[in-house]
N, C-alpha and C positions, 0 to 999 in steps of 0.2 A: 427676834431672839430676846427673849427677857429671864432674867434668871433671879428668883425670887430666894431671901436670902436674909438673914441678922443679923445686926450688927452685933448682940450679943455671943454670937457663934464665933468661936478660932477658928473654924475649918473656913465660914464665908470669910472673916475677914481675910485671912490667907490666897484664899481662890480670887478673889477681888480683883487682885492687882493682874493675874493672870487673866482673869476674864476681859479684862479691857486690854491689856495688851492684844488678845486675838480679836480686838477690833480691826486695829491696824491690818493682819491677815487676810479680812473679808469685809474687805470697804463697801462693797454694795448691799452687806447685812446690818442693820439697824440693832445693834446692843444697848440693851437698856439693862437697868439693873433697878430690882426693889426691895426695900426692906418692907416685911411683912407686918412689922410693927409700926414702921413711920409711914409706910402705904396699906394700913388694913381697910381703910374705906373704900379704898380702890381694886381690893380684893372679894369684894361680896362675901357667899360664900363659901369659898376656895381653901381647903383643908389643903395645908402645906405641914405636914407630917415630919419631914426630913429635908437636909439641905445636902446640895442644894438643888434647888428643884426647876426647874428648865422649860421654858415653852417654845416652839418652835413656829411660825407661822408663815405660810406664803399664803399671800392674796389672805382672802377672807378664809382660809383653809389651818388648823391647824393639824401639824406635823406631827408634832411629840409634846408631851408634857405627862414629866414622872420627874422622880426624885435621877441623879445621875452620880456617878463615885465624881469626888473633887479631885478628877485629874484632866487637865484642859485636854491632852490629846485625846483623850474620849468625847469630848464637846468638837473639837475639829474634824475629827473623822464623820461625826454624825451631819455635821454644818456641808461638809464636802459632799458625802451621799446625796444630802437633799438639794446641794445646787447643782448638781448631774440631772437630774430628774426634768424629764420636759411639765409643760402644766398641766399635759395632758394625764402624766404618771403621776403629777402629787395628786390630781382627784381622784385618780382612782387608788392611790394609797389613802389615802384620806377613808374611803368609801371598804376598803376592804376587811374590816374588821368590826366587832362590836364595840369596842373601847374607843375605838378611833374614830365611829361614827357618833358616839355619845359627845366627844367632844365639840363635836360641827355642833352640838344644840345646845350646849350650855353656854348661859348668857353670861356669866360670869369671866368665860377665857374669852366669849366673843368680846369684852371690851378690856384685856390685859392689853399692857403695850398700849395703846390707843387712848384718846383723850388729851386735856390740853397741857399736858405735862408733858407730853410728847410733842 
């Protein structure tokens, strides 16, 4: 789960403190959080338009990654859906669309989250 974000923005800094709070929630989900300005190297790239902007990944699979409203229970319910899902159901969500299949090939969200900052 990474959620990419500004420190110049009121809306991130606001959401912030919420977004780590639902760490605690979903202990076996990895929350990272990046600023797009203090991590743009680490963005390639990745047009981040609107905040705050959400990736989602199981395994080498991503999930979701769009902009999301700054209100965490919209991030929990989504977080909840995808740990229902067997592995069998995230690839084939994965695989069921063209937007969702574009993202399996960009090289760019394959190494968000990842690397040695993590």
């Amino acid at each position: 789960m990474v959620c990419l974000c500004a420190e110049w923005c009121g809306t991130c800094r606001e959401y912030r403190g919420e977004f780590e709070r639902l760490a605690d929630r979903f202990p076996g989900v990895r929350f990272l959080w990046r600023d797009i300005e203090d991590d743009a190297e680490s963005l390639g790239d990745l047009e981040v338009e609107n905040f705050p902007t959400i990736l989602v990944r199981r395994r080498e699979w991503v999930l979701f990654f769009g902009t999301m409203l700054p209100q965490v229970g919209h991030l929990s319910r989504l977080i909840e859906t995808f740990l229902e899902q067997t592995v069998e159901q995230s690839r084939n969500y994965v695989a069921s669309n063209p937007e969702r299949n574009a993202w399996q090939t960009d090289p760019d969200l394959a190494e968000l989250g990842r690397g040695p900052r993590d």
